[in-house]
ZAKEKE-724049 format. One record per residue: y, z, x of N, C-alpha, C in turn; residue number from 1; residue in one letter. Coordinates in nm, 2 decimals. Layout:
% residues N
     n.yy     n.zz     n.xx    ca.yy    ca.zz    ca.xx     c.yy     c.zz     c.xx   resi   resn
        Y        Z        X        Y        Z        X        Y        Z        X    NUM      A
...
% end
This chain:
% residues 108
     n.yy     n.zz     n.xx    ca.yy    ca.zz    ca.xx     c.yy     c.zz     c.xx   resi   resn
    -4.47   -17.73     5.83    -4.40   -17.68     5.95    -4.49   -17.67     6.07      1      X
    -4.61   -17.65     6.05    -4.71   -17.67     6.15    -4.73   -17.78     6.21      2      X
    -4.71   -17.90     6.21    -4.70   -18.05     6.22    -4.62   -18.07     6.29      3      X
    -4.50   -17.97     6.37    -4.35   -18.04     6.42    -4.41   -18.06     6.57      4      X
    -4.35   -18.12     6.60    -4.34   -18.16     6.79    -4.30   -18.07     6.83      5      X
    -4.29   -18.07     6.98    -4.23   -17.97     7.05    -4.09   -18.00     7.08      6      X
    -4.07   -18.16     7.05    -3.94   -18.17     7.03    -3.83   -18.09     6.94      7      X
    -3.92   -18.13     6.84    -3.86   -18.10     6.66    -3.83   -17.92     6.63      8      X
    -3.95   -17.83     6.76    -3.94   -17.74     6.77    -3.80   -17.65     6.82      9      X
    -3.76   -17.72     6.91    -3.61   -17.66     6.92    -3.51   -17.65     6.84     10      X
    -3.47   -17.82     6.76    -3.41   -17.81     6.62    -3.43   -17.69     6.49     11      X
    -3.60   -17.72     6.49    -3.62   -17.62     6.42    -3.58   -17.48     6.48     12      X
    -3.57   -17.43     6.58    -3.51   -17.29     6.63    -3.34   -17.32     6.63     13      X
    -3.28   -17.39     6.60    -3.13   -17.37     6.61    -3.09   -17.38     6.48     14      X
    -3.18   -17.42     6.39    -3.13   -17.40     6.26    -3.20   -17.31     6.18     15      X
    -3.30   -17.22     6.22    -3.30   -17.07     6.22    -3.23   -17.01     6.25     16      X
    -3.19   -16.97     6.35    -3.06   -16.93     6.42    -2.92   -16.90     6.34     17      X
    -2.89   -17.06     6.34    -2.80   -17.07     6.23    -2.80   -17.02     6.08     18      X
    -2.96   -17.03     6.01    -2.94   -16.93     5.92    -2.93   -16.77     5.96     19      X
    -2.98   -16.74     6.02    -2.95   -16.60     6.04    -2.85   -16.54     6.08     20      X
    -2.78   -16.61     6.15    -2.64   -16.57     6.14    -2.55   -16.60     6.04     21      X
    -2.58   -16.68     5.98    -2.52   -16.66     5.85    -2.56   -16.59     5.74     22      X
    -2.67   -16.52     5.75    -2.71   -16.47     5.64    -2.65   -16.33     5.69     23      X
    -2.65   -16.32     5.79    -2.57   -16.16     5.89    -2.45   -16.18     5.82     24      X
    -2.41   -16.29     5.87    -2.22   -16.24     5.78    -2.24   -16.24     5.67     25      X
    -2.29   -16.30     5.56    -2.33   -16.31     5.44    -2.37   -16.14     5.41     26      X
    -2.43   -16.06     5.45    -2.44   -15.91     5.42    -2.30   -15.85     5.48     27      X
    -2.26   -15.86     5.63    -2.18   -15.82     5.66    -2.01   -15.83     5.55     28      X
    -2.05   -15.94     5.51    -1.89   -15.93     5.38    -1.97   -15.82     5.25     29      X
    -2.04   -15.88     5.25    -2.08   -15.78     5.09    -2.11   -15.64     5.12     30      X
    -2.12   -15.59     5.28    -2.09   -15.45     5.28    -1.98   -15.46     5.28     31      X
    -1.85   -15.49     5.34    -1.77   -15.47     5.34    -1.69   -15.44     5.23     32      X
    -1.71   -15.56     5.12    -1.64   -15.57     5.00    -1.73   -15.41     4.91     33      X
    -1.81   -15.42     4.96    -1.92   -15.28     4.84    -1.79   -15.13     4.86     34      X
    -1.72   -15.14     5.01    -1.69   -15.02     5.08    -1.51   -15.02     5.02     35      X
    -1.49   -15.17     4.95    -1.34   -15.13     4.91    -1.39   -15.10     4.75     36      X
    -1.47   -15.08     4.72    -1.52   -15.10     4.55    -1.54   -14.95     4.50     37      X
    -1.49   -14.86     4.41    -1.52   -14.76     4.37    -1.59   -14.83     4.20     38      X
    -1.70   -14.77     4.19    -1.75   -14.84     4.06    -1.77   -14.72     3.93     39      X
    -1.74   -14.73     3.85    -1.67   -14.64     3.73    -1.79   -14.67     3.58     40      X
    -1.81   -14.61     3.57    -1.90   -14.69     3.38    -1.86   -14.61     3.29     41      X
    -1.82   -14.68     3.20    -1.70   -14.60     3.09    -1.83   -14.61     2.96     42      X
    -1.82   -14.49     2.87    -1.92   -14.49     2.76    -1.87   -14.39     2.65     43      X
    -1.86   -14.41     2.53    -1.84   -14.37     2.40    -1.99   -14.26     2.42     44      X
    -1.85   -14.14     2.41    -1.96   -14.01     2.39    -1.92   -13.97     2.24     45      X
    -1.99   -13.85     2.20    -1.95   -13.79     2.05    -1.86   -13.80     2.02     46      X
    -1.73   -13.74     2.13    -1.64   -13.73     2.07    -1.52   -13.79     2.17     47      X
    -1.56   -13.83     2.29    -1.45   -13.85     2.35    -1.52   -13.96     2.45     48      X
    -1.45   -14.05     2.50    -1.54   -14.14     2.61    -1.49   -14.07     2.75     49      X
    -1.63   -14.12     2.80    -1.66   -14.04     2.95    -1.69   -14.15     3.03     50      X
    -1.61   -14.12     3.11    -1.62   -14.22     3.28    -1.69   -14.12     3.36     51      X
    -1.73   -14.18     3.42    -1.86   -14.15     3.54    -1.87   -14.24     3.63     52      X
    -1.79   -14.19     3.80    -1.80   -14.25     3.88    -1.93   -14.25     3.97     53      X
    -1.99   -14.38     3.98    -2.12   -14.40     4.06    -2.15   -14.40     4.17     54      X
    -2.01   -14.40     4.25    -2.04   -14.40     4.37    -1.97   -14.28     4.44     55      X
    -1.93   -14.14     4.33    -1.85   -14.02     4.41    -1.91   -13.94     4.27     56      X
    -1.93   -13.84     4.32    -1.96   -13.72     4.25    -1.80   -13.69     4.12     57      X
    -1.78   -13.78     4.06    -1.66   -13.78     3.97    -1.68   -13.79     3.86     58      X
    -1.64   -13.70     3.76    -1.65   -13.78     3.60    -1.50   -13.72     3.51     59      X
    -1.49   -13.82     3.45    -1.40   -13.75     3.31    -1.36   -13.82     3.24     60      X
    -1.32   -13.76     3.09    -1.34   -13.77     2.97    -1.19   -13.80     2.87     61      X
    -1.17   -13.83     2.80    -1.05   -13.93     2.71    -1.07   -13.94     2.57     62      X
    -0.94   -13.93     2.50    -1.00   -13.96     2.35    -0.96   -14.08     2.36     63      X
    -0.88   -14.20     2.44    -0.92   -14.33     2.39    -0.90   -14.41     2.54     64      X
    -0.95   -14.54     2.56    -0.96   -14.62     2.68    -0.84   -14.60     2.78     65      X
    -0.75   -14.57     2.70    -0.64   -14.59     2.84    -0.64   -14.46     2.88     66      X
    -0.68   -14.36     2.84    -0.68   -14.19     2.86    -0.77   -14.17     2.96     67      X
    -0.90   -14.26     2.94    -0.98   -14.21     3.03    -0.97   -14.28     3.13     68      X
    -0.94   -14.40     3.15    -0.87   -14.48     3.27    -0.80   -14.39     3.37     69      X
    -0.68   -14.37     3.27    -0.61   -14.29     3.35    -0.64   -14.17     3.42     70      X
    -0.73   -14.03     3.35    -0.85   -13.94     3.38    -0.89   -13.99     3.48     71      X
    -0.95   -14.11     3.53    -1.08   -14.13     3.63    -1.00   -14.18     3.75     72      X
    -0.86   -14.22     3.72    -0.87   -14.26     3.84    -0.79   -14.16     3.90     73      X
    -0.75   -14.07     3.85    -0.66   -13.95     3.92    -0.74   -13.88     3.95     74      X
    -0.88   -13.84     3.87    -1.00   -13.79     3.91    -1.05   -13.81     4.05     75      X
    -1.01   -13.95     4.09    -1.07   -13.99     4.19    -0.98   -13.96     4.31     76      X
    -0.87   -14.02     4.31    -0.70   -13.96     4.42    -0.76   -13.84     4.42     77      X
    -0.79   -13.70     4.35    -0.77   -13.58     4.34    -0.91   -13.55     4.43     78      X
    -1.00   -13.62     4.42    -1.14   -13.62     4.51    -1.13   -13.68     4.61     79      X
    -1.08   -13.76     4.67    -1.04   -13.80     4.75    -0.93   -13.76     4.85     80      X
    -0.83   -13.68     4.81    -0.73   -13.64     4.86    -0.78   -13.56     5.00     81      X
    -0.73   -13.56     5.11    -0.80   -13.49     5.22    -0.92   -13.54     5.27     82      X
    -0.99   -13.61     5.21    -1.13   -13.65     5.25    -1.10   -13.73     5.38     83      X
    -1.18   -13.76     5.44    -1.21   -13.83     5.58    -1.25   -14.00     5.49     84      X
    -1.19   -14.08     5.49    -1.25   -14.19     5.37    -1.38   -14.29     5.46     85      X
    -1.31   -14.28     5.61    -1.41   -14.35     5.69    -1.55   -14.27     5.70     86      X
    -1.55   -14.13     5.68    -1.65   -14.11     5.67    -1.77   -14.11     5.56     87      X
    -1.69   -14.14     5.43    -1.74   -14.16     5.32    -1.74   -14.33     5.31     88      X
    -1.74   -14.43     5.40    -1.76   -14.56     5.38    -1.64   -14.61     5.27     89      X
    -1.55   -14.58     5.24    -1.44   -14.59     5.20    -1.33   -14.61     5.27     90      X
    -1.28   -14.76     5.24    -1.17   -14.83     5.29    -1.06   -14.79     5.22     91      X
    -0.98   -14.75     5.28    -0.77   -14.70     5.24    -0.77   -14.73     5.10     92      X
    -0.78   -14.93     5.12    -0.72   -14.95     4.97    -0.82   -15.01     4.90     93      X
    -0.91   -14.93     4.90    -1.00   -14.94     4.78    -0.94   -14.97     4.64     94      X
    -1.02   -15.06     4.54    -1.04   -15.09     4.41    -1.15   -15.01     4.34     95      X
    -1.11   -14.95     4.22    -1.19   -14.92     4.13    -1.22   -15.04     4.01     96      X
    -1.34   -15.02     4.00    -1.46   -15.15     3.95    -1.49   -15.06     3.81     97      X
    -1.47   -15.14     3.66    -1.48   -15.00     3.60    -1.57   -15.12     3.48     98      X
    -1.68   -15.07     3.45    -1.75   -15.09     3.34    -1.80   -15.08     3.20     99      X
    -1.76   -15.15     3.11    -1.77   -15.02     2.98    -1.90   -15.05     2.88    100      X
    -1.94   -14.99     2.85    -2.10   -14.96     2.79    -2.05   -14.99     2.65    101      X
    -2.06   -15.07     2.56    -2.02   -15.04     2.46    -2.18   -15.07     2.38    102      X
    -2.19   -14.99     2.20    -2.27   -14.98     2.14    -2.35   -15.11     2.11    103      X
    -2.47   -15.13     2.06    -2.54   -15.22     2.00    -2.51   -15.18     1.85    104      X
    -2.51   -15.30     1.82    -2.47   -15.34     1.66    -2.55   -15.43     1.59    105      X
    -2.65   -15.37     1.50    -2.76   -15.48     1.45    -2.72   -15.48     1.31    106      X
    -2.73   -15.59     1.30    -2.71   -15.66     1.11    -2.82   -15.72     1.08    107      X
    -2.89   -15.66     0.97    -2.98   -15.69     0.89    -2.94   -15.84     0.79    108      X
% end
């Protein structure tokens, strides 16, 4: 890149340019999409599975997957209710993102 002309030097600045503005919008969607995303990790506890929201101070607990589904996300409406959502970087119609941890299983 040391080698260019001073011609070749402008090119080379417009297609800098052009990546960095694309790399701007390129973050600018993935904040955006991060801010509709509530993200959830579901996990087999002793006795009951426990969701634990990651990105709100939320958790709760189920004896089977659709219980605690249901648990977390009312968990969440109910934490949410009243809140200012713009000020928590929370878009209206947010999606919950929900992940589930399940056990390792080794066979000898």
């Amino acid at each position: 890149m040391f080698l260019l002309c001073k011609a070749s030097d402008e090119i080379l600045g417009r297609i800098l340019f052009e990546r960095e503005v694309k790399i701007n919008v390129c973050f600018y969607t993935i904040e955006l999409a991060m801010r509709r995303i509530i993200q959830v990790k579901i996990y087999k506890g002793e006795k009951y599975y426990v969701a634990e929201c990651l990105d709100l101070p939320v958790v709760s607990q189920g004896k089977t997957l659709d219980e605690v589904v249901a648990n977390i996300k009312e968990a969440i409406e109910l934490h949410l209710e009243g809140e200012d959502l713009e000020e928590l970087e929370i878009l209206p119609d947010f999606s919950i993102l929900i992940n589930l941890e399940l056990p390792a299983y080794a066979k000898a």
